[in-house]
N, C-alpha and C positions, 0 to 999 in steps of 0.2 A: 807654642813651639818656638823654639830656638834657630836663628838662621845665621849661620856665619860666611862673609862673602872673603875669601884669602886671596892676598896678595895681587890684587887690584890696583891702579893707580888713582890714589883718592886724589879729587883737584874741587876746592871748595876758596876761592877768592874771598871770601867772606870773612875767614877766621886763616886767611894767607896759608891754605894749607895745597899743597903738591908731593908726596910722596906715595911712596908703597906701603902699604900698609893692610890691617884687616879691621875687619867691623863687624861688631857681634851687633844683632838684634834678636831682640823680646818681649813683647806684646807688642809688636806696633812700634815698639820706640828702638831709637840706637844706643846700647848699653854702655858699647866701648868703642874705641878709636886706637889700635896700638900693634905693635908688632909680636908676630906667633905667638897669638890668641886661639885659647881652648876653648873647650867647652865639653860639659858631661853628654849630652843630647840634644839633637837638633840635628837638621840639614845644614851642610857645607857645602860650599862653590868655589871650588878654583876659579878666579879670574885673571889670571896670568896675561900680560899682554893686554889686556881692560883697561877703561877708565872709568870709574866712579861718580859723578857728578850729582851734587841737589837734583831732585827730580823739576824736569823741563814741565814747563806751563807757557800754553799758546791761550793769550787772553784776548784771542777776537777768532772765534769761531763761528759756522751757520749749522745748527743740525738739524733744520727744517721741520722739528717736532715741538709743537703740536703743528698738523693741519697737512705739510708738504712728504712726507714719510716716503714715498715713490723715491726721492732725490736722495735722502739723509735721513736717518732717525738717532733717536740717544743711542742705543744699542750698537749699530754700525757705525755710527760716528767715536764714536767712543774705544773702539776697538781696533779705527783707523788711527785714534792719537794714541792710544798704546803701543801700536803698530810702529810709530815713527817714534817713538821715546819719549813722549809728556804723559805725566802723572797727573796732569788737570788742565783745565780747559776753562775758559769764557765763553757761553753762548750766545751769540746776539737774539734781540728779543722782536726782528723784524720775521713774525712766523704766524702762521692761520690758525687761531686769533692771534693777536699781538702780544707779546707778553706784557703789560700795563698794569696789572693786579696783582692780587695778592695771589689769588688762586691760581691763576697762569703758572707763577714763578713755585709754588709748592707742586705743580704738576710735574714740572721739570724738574724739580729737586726729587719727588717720588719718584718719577722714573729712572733718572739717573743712580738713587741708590740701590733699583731693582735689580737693575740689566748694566750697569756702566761698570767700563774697564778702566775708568779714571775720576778722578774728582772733578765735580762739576760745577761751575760759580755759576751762576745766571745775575746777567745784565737785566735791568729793567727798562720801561722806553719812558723817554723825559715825556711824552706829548701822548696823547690818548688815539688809537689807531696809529701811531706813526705822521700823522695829521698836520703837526705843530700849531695847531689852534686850542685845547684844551692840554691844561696838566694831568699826564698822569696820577695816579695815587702812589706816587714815590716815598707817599711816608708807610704807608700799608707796605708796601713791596720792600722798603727797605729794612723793618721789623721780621718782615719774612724771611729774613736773607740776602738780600740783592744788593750787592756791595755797591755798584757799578750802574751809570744809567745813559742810555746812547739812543738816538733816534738813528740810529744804523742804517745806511741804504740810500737815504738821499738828501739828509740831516736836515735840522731847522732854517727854515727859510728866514724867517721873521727877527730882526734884531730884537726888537722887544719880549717876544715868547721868548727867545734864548736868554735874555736878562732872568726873565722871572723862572726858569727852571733853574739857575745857577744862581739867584737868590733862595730858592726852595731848598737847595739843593745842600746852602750852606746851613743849614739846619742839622745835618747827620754829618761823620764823618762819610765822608764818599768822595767822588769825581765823577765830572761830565765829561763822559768823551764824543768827541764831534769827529761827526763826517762832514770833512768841509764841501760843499758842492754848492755854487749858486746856480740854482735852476735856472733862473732866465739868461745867465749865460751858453749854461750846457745842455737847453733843449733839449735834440732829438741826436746830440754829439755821437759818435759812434767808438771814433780813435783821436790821440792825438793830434791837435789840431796844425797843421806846419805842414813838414815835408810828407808826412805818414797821411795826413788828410786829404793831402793833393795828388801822392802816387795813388792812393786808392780810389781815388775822386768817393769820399765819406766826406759829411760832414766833421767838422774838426772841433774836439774840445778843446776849449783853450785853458793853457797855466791857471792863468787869472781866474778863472772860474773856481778853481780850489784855492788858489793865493788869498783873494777874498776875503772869503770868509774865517782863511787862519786869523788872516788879521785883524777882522772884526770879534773874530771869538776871544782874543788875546786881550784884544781892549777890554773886554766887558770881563775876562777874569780879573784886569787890572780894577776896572769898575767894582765888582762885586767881591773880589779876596776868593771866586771859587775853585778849586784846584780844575785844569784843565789839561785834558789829555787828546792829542790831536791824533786820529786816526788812519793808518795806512797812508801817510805823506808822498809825497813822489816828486816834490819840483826842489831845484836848487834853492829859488828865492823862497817859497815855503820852509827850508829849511833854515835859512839864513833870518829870516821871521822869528822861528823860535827859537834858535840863539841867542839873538836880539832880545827876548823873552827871559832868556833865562840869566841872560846879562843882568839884569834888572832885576833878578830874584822875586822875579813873579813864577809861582806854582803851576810851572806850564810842563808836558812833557807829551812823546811821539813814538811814536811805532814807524816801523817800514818791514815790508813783506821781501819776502827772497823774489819774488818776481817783478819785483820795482827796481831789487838789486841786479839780477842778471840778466834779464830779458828787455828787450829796448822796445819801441816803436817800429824797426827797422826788422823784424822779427817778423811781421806781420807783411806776408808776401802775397800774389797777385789770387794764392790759393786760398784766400780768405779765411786761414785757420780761427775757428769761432773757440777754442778752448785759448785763444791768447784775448777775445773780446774781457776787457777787465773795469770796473769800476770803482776806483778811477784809472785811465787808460793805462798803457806803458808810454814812457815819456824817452827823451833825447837821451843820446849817449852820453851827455854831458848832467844831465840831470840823474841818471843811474848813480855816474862816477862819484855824484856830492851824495850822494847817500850811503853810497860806501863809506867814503870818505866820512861824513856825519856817526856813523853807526863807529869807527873807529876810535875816533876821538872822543865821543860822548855825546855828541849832543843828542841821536837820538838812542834813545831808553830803552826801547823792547825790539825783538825781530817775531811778529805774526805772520800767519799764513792767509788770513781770512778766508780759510778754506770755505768754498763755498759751490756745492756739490748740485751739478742738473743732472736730469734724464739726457739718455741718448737722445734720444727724440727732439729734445727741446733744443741741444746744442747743433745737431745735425740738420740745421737749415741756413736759410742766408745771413749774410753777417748781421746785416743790421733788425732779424727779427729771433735773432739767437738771445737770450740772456745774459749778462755781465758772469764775469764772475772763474774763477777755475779752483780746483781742489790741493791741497797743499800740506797735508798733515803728516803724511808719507814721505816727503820729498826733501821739508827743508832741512831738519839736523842733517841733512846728507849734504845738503847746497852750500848750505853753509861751513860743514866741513872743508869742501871739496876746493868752494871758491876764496875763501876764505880762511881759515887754519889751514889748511894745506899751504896754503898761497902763502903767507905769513902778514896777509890784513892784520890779520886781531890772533891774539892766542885765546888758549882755551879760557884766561878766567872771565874776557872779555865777555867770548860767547857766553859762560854761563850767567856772566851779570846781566846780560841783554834776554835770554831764555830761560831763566830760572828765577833770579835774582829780585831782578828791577818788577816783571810782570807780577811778582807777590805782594811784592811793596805797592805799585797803583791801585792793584783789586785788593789792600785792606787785608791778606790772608799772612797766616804766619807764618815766620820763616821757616826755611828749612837747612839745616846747615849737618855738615857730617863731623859729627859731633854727639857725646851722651848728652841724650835729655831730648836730643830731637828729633818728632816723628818719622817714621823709616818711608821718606818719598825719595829716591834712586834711579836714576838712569844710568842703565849700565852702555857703553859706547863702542864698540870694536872698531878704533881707527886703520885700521888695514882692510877694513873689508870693501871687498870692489863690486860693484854690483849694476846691474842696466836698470835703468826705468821703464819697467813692463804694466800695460796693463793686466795682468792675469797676477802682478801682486799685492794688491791694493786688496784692501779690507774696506774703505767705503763703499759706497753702493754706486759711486759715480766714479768716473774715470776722466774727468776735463780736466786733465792736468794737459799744461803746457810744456813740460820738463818730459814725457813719453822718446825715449830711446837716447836720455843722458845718461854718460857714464859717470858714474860717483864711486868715490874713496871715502869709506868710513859711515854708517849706520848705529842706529840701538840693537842691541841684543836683548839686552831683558829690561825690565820696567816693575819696579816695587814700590805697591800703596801701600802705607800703614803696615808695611813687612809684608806683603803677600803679594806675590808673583802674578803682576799680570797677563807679562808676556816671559817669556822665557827660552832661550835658543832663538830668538825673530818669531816665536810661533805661538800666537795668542794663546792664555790659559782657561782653558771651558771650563 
């Protein structure tokens, strides 16, 4: 079947493209690109007032399946990044069991192409349990599909095991993405470590604790030649590290999450909100600020949610025996509208280099550009729409968002894989 989208505002930075325009699709692919275009049959869409965009990809996800399902499954995870406007997604592989095999990661690939309202990549884990004492079978996993390999959650300790996965690693085309955390720093850390550590009387995580390890992982990409991608960053000098990195044209690049951008340390008041407890914490005002900042200029590559979804139950306790972590896949094209294109940080093709773009190029996937010839992944965008952050709208199964009663300007309306409507009106397609 035939779908024609009219009079949309296509915006594709890729191929310098910003106008009005229409776009025919047919099997899955985009046929044309051109103004008052026909067509003998098929469905048509006015999109008056729209934006058009490559379909958005969040390449650090948790969907807690296999093993944690109560929290996130592929099914409701999957219909929560439909929900917010990505056409695909990165799972991390920190889940009951690990993802580490081969079989793990075709588990996830079945499943998501059962029940999933988006494309699903599965990340592999560099170390066997999560452990960082044994290697994965990152060659099995990566035959299977697993573009991508991360010990996600509280990353490799060991200078040496980290050599030798990113020596393993240079064997396939791929990337290691790291979670920088040095444990014997960060202990039993709760919040950042400073003024936020001491009003709450918490233990404090410190910078350094994640500084660390960018910079040991930096060296050893320079060591090894492995492409490295540093995970939901959050500190000024972390970021001024891979700068430094990329000064040098070493294969280095970063992510930052919308709640690194807009939410501080300072956020976290005497009322112990446990949906702001984050791994790694919310850091200084000033450390937000260079993230913006970072994310504008270039230096950092993608904007993730690491949406990462608990039970009521688990979040509704004391701070410090609550889980990391809060949910994000609903929230951020809105955040980043709101605080940002709105704001005039970054324009759209920015955003879409950062959320469409860049995340296809790290995870290895092909592009996607609006254009004949290439697959029909689409985010449709209504920038005027105004909207509250409710729980009762969310489509995951968890609600630990820290963003619950912000006001946002601009959302996705419809979402199309391979031409077929996942969501359409805001209203997932069954």
């Amino acid at each position: 079947m035939a779908l024609m989208l009219k009079n949309a505002r296509l915006i594709d930075p890729q191929i310098g493209l910003d106008e009005v325009a229409d776009i025919l699709i047919r099997d899955g692919k985009i046929v044309e690109v051109g103004h008052d275009l026909t067509m003998e049959k098929g469905v048509e869409r006015d999109l008056s007032g729209k934006i058009v965009t490559p379909g958005l990809v969040d390449m650090h996800v948790h969907f807690r399946d296999p093993g944690q399902e109560q929290k996130e499954d592929i099914a409701s995870g999957s219909r929560a990044a439909a929900h917010g406007g990505f056409t695909a997604v990165c799972t991390m592989p920190n889940t009951s069991p690990v993802v580490d095999d081969a079989v793990a990661v075709e588990y996830v690939k079945a499943r998501a192409a059962a029940v999933g309202k988006c494309r699903v990549v599965v990340a592999g884990a560099c170390s066997k349990d999560l452990k960082g004492e044994v290697l994965s079978d990152m060659g099995d996993m990566y035959a299977h599909g697993a573009p991508v390999f991360t010990d996600d959650g509280h990353g490799i300790q060991d200078a040496g095991m980290m050599r030798r996965v990113m020596d393993y690693a240079n064997q396939f085309d791929t990337v290691i993405m790291a979670h920088c955390q040095d444990d014997s720093l960060v202990a039993d850390s709760q919040v950042n470590e400073g003024v936020a550590s001491t009003r709450l009387g918490m233990v404090g995580w410190p910078a350094e604790g994640e500084e660390l390890e960018i910079a040991r992982d930096i060296a050893l990409c320079r060591l090894t030649g492995c492409p490295l991608h540093i995970q939901h960053i959050t500190t000024k000098r972390g970021l001024d590290l891979v700068a430094a990195a990329k000064a040098e044209g070493l294969p280095v690049t970063c992510e930052v999450t919308p709640h690194h951008m807009f939410l501080t340390e300072d956020a976290i008041t005497a009322e112990y909100q446990t949906a702001l407890k984050v791994n790694p914490p919310l850091r200084t005002a000033e450390d937000a600020a260079a993230l913006i900042e970072g994310l504008a200029n270039g230096t950092i590559d993608a904007i993730v949610t690491d949406h990462a979804p608990h039970t009521d139950w688990e979040k509704d306790r004391e701070f410090e025996l609550a889980p990391f972590g809060m949910t994000g896949l609903e929230t951020s094209l809105s955040l980043v509208l709101t605080n940002l294109v709105r704001a005039g940080v970054i324009d759209y093709g920015r955003m879409i280099q950062a959320m469409a773009v860049a995340p296809r190029e790290i995870l290895r996937q092909e592009p996607v550009k609006i254009e004949a010839g290439s697959v029909a992944d689409l985010t449709v965008i209504d920038p005027e729409a105004a909207w509250t952050v409710e729980v009762g709208d969310f489509y995951s199964k968890a609600n630990n968002s820290g963003f619950i009663g912000a006001e946002l300007t601009g959302r996705a309306t419809d979402v199309y894989v391979g031409g077929y409507a996942t969501m359409e009106d805001g209203k997932i397609v069954e």
